[in-house]
C-alpha positions, 0 to 999 in steps of 0.5 A: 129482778125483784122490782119486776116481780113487784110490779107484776105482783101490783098489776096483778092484784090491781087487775083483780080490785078492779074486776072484783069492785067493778063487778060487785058494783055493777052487780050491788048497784044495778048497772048496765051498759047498753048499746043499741037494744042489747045489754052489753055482758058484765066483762065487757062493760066492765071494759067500756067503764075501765076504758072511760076512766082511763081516758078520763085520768089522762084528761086530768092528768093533762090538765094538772100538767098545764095548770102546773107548767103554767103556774111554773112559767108565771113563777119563772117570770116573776123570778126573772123580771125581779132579778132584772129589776134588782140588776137594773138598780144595783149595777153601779155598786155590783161594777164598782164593787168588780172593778175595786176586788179586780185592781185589789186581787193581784196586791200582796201585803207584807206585813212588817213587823221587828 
């Protein structure tokens, strides 16, 4: 129940920065949005301005997610082929090393001492 509240709380006040800050720009710094021959009112471009951001966090978002997954999978890559080289290399030792703890582990060793 809290964490709705929270969280209606934040989009509350992030719908007001935005109105408040895109209407103060669009006011200070004179822009206007045209379709056609008519100016579009503040809200509605406000909207369009809200709409092109929104779309163009999505476009970033998707970037950073394939930059990300395919610094991930090179690293990945890197991983396998060096756990496969170092594999290729070692796998006598890791065999003999298997096979010694495998003939050894079913001794026990009594220990004699009067």
């Amino acid at each position: 129940m809290n964490v709705l509240k929270n969280l209606a709380l934040a989009v509350l006040i992030a719908i007001l920065i935005t109105y408040s800050l895109g209407y103060a720009a669009s006011d200070f710094l004179d822009i206007r949005v045209q379709l056609d021959d008519s100016f579009v009112e503040p809200v509605t471009s406000l909207a369009i301005l809200v709409a092109v951001g929104v779309v163009l966090v999505m476009v970033g978002f998707a970037v950073a997610l394939s930059v990300v997954a395919a610094i991930g999978l090179t690293l990945f890559a890197i991983l396998g082929a060096l756990v496969f080289a170092g594999l290729s290399s070692i796998w006598p030792i890791l065999l003999a090393a298997v096979i010694i703890i495998w003939a050894l582990k079913g001794k026990t060793r009594e220990d004699h001492y009067r």
